[in-house]
Structures are given as C-alpha cells and as structure tokens.
MARLO-55456 format. One line per field, with one value per residue (C-alpha): residue in three letters; x, y, z negated. Coordinates in nm, 2 decimals. Each point is the difference from the previous one (the first is absolute). Layout:
N
type <- (ALA,...)
px <- (X,...)
py <- (Y,...)
pz <- (Z,...)
This chain:
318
type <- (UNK,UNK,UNK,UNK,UNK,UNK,UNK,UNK,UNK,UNK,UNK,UNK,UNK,UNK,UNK,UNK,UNK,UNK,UNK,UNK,UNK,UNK,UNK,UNK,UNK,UNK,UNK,UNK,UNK,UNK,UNK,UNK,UNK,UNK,UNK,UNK,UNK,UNK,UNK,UNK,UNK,UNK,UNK,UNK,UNK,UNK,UNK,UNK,UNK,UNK,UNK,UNK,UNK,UNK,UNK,UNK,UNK,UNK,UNK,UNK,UNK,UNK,UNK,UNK,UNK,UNK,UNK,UNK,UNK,UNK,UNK,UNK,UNK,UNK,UNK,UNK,UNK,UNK,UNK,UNK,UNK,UNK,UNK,UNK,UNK,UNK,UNK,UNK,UNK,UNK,UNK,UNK,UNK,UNK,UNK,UNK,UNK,UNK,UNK,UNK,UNK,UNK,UNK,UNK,UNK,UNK,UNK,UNK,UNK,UNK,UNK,UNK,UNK,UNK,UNK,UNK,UNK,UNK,UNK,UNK,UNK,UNK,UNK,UNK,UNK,UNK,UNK,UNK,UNK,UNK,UNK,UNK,UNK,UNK,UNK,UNK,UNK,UNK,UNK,UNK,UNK,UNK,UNK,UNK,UNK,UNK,UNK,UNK,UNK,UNK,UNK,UNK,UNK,UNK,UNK,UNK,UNK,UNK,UNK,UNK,UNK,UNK,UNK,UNK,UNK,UNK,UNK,UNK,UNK,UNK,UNK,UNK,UNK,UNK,UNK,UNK,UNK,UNK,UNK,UNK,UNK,UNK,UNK,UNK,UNK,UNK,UNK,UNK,UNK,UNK,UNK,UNK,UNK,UNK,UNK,UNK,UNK,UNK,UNK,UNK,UNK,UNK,UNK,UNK,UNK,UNK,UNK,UNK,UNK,UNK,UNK,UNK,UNK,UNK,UNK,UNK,UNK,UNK,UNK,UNK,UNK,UNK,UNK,UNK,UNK,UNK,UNK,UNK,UNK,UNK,UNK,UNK,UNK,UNK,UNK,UNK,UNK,UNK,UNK,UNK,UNK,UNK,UNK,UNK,UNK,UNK,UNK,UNK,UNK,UNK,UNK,UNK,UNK,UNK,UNK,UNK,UNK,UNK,UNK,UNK,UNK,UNK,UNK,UNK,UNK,UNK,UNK,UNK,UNK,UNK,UNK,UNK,UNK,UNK,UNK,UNK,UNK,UNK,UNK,UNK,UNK,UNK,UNK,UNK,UNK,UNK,UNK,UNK,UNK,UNK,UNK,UNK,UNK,UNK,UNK,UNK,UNK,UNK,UNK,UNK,UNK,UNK,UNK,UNK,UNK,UNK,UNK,UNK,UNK,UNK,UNK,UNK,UNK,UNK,UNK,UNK,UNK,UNK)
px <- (8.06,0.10,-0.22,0.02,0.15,-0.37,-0.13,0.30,-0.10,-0.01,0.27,-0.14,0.16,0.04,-0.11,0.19,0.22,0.01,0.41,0.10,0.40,0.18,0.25,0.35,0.17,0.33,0.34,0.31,0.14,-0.05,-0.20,-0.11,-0.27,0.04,-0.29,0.12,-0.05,-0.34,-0.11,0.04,-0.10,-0.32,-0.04,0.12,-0.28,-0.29,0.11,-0.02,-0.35,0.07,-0.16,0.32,-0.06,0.25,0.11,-0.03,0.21,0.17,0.08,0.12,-0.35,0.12,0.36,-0.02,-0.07,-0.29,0.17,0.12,-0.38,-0.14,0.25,-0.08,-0.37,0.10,0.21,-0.28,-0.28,0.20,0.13,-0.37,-0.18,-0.34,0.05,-0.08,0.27,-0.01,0.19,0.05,-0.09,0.18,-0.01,0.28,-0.09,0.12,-0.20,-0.21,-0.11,-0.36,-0.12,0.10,-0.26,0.20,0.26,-0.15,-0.22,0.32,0.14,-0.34,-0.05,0.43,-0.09,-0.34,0.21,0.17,-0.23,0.05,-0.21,0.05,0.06,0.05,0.26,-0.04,0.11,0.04,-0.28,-0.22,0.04,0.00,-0.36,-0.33,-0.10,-0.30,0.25,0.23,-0.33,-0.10,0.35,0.03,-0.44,0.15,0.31,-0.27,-0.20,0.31,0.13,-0.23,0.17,0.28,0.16,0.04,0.30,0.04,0.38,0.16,0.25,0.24,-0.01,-0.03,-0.07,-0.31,-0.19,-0.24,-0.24,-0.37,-0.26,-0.24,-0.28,0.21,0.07,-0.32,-0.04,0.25,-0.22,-0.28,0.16,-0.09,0.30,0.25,0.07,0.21,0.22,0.38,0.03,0.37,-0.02,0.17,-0.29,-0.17,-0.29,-0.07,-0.02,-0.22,-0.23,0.00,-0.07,-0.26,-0.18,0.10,-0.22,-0.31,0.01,0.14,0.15,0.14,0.25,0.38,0.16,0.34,0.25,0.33,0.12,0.32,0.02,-0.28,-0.05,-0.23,-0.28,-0.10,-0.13,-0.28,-0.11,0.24,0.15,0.32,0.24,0.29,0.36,0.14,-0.08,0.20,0.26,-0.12,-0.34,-0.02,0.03,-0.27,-0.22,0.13,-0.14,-0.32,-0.08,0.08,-0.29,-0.24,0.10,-0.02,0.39,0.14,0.35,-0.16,0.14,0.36,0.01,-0.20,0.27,0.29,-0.18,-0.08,0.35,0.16,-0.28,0.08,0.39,-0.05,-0.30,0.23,0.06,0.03,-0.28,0.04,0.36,-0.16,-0.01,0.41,-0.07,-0.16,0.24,0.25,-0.27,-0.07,0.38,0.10,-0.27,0.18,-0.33,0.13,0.36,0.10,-0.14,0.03,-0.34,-0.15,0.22,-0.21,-0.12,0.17,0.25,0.07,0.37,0.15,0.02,-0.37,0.08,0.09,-0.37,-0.14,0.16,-0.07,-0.35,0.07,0.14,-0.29,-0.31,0.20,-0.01,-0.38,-0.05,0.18)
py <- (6.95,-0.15,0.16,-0.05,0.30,0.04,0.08,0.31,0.34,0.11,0.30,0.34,0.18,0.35,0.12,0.27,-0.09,0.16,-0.02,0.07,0.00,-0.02,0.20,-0.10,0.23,0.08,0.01,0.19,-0.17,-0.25,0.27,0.31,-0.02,0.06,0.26,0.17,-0.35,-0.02,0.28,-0.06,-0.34,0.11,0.23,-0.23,-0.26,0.25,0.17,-0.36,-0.01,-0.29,0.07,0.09,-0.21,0.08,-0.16,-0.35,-0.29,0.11,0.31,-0.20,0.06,-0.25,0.18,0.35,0.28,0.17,0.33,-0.18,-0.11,0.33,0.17,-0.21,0.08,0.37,-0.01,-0.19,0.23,0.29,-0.17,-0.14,0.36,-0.16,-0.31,-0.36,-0.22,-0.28,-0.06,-0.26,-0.05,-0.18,-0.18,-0.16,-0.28,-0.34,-0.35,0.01,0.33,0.18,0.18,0.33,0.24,0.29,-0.04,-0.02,0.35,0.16,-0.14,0.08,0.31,0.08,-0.06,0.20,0.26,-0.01,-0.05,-0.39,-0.30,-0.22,-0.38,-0.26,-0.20,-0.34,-0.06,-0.27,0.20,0.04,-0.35,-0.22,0.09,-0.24,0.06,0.20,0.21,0.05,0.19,0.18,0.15,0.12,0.16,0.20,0.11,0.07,0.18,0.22,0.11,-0.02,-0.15,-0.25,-0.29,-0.32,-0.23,-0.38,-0.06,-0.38,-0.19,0.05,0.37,0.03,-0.16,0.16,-0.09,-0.18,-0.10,0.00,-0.19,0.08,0.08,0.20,0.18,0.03,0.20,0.21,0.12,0.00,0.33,0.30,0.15,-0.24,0.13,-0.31,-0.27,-0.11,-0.36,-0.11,-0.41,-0.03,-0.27,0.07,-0.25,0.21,0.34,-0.15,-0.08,0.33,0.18,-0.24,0.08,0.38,-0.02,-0.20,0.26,0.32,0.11,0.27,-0.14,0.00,-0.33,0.15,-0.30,-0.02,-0.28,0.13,-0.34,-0.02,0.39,-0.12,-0.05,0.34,-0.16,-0.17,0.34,0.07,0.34,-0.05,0.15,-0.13,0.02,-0.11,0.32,0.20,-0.14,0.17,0.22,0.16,-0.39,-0.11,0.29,-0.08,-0.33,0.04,0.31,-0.33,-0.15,0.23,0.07,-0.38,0.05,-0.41,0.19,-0.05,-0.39,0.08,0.30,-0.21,-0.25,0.19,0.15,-0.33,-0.08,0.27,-0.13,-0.38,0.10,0.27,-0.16,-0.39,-0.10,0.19,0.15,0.37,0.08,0.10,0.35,-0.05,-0.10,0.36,0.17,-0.14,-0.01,0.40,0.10,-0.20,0.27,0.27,0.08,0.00,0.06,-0.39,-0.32,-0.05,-0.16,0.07,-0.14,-0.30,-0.12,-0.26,0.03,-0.13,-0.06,0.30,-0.29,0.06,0.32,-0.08,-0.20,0.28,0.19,-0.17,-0.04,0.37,0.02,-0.22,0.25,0.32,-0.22,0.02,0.35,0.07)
pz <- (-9.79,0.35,0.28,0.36,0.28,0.09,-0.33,-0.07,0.05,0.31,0.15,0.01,0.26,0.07,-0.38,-0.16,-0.25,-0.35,-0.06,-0.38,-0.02,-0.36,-0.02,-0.11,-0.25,0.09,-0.20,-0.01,-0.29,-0.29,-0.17,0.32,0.19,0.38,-0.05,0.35,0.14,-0.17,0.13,0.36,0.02,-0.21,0.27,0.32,-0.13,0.03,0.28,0.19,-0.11,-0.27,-0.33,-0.28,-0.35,-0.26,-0.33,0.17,-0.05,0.31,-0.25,-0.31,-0.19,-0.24,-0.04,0.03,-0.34,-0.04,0.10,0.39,0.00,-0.08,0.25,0.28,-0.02,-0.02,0.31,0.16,-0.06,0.12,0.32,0.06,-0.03,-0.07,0.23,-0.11,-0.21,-0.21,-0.31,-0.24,-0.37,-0.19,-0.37,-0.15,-0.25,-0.07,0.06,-0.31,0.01,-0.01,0.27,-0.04,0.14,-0.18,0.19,0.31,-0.09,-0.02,0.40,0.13,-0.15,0.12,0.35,0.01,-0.12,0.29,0.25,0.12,-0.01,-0.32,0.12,-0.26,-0.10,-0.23,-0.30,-0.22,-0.25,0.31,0.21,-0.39,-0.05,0.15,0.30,-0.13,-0.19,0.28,0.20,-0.36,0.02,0.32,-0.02,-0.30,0.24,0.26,-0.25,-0.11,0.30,0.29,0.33,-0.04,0.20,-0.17,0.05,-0.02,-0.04,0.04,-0.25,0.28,-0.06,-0.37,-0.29,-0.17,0.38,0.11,0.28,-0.10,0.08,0.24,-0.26,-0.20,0.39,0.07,-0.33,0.08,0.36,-0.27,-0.13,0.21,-0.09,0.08,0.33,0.13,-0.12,0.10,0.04,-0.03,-0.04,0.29,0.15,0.31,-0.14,-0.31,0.18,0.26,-0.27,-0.17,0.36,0.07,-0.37,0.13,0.29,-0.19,-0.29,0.05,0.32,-0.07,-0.27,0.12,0.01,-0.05,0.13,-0.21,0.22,0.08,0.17,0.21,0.14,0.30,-0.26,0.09,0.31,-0.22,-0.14,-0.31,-0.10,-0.10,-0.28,0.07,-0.14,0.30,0.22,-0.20,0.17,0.34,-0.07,0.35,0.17,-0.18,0.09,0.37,-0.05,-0.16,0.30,0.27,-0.17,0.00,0.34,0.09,0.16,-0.02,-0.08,-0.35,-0.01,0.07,-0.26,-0.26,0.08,-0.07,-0.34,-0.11,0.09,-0.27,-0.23,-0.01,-0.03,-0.28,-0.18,-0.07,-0.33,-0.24,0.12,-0.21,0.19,0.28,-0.17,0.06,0.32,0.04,-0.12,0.22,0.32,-0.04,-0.07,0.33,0.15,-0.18,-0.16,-0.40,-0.15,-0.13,0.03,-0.35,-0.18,-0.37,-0.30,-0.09,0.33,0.18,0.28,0.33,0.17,0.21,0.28,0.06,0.13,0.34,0.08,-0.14,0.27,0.25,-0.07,0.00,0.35,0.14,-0.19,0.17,0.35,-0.04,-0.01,0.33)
C-alpha cells in the first residue's frame, strides 16, 4: 500500500512512553552464565524505569535448557519484589508441526509461577495454522492464563515467524486478555496500520514496536520492547522522559540510539546479541563479551565503533 505523507499518522508529542527492555543473558564461558551480570542489568533496567522481559531472543530463548530458563525467572522475581516484568514462552517444534498448546500450558503456567507477564512467541505449530486457527489458539492461551502479550516475529528474526494480517490482528485486540502485541517486521507501513486499527478498536492495546531499526516510532504512539536498549537501558529512559517532557534534545539522543541500532541490527540480523555482549563489556557492566554457543558472531573489529558510539552516549549525559 503506497499512501501519501498526509495520510500517516500523525506525531503525538509529549505522551509517556511504556519502555519494555529484553534483557541479554550474560556469559562467563562456553557453558556459565554471567548470573552476577544478570542480575544487575536486570536490576539497572528497572531501576531506569524501563520495563525488564526475560527469556527473550535477546536471552537465547531458542538456545538456553530448561534449568537457565527456569533460573532466570527465579532471579527475576526476586530482584523485581512484586514489580512488573515480562518474559517469554517459548515452543520448540519443527515446520510441520501441530500447535502445541501443551507446551505452551507449561511456559505460561512457569512464568505465573514466578510472577511475570506471559508474552508469546510463534512457532511453526502456532503460525502453520488458518488464520481462524491462529486466533482459536491464542483465545485458549487467553483463556488459560489470563493477561498475556502477543508477539509478531519477522523471517529476519526466526524461522517459525510471521507477520499477520490485519484481520487476524484485529483478532488478537478482540481478546480481552491479550494485553498488547510486539510488532517486529521491521516496516514502518505495517505498524502504522496496526496503531491506526489500535486507535479505531481498542485503545488501550500496546503496539509494542520491535523495530530495532526505526526507534522514533514511538513518536506515533507505540510501546516498544526492544532488544536494542539493552544495550543502554538508562539512555533510553533519558530519551523517552525528553518526550514526555517535549525537550527537542530528544532528536540528537534518538540519533545516536538509532545509530548503535542500524550498526548492531546489519545482516545477520540475530548477532546483534554479540554485539551486546561486546557493547555492555566495553561499559564494564558483564565479565566477557562472549555470546551463546549457537548464535552467530560478529568480528572483534566492531569493538572500537562500538566504543565510540560509547564515548558520544557518555558525552550526552554531561
């Protein structure tokens, strides 16, 4: 769909900013987790005022053993003390697979256990189903565990994702407790269209951008969940608080952020998690930059843009 500027949405200035940040999970080795590192940047990301999801992509969902996942949401609940988090569920299948609502029962019942907010990743058992299936799936989700946050997931990113369509969107808001939605097609044009349904049917549904490539869109009135501000939690909280305040030093922060994202986020698009790593040991804020066995790498030579970009984010806090 080709549309004209004065048909876009219009920018929405001074609203406050719902800012979800997944959190990457650390590494001392091969086979330790950084749990140390976990901790504190668990704690670093709420204590900016950003929202801490766990068990992400940004945490190696698709990588990590059931007893890393079950740890991380331990050491989340305790760090969090009753506050709000997110974390992920996740199936593995393979591309001819059922939808596996047993499996998904046992994620969502894990992460009630625990205290956080179930939000729901695809799979190929989930996304291979009609579009009238697709919705069934996630009412009997809905129906299971009360509140959860749904979560459309480009090729880019994995295999088992997929974009819907707007109807099969729209019944997604239809489910009272679908609580919000992360949108990570990377397209401006297809989030605009899923905040404009937003604002016909159901205001108070979170358009959660995943654009890790377009972070303004927050300016047109998405949430976001973003891997990309686990690279620098308390800037982005900076950032959305010049918003709501109406400051213009908003642009030139939002510049530098989307910056770090268009270097980090370049093909292959899932070694931005390396890219992390390497980003938060420059800060001195984890032990190695070393990423998950199994998930691809970036060269030591992007170290030094990284610190610069580095360098110039400090020079803004002054």
């Amino acid at each position: 769909m080709t549309r004209s500027f004065d048909q876009l949405r219009t920018i929405r200035p001074r609203r406050s900013i719902t800012g979800m940040s997944a959190i990457l999970l650390p590494l001392l080795s091969e086979s330790e987790i950084d749990w140390d590192g976990f901790r504190n940047h668990v704690t670093r990301t709420a204590d900016a005022g950003l929202i801490p999801a766990v068990n992400m992509d940004t945490g190696y969902a698709n990588l990590i053993g059931e007893d890393v996942r079950q740890r991380a949401l331990r050491e989340t609940q305790q760090l969090m003390e009753g506050r709000e988090f997110v974390a992920g569920v996740f199936v593995q299948d393979v591309p001819d697979s059922q939808f596996n609502f047993d499996a998904y029962r046992t994620g969502l019942d894990q992460i009630q256990e625990f205290g956080g907010t179930p939000i729901i990743f695809q799979s190929f058992g989930l996304t291979n189903q009609s579009d009238d299936g697709i919705v069934s799936s996630y009412q009997q989700i809905g129906s299971h565990a009360g509140d959860f946050l749904g979560f459309e997931l480009g090729k880019m990113f994995a295999p088992f994702g997929k974009i819907y369509s707007l109807e099969v969107y729209a019944g997604l808001m239809a489910i009272p407790e679908c609580r919000g939605a992360k949108h990570s097609s990377l397209s401006r044009e297809l989030e605009w269209q899923r905040l404009a349904l937003r604002d016909q049917q159901r205001p108070d549904f979170r358009v959660l951008t995943g654009n890790d490539l377009a972070i303004d869109m927050v300016m047109y009135g998405s949430d976001y969940l973003l891997g990309l501000s686990t690279f620098a939690p308390e800037a982005f909280a900076r950032r959305d608080a010049m918003w709501a305040a109406g400051d213009t030093g908003f642009y030139e922060l939002n510049d530098l952020l989307q910056y770090l994202g268009f270097f980090a986020f370049r093909t292959p698009v899932p070694a931005y998690k390396h890219n992390a790593a390497q980003f938060l040991h420059a800060r001195g804020w984890i032990k190695t930059p070393q990423t998950f066995p199994g998930s691809p790498t970036r060269p030591e030579s992007d170290v030094v843009i990284l610190e610069e970009i580095l360098q110039r984010l400090e020079a803004t806090e002054a």
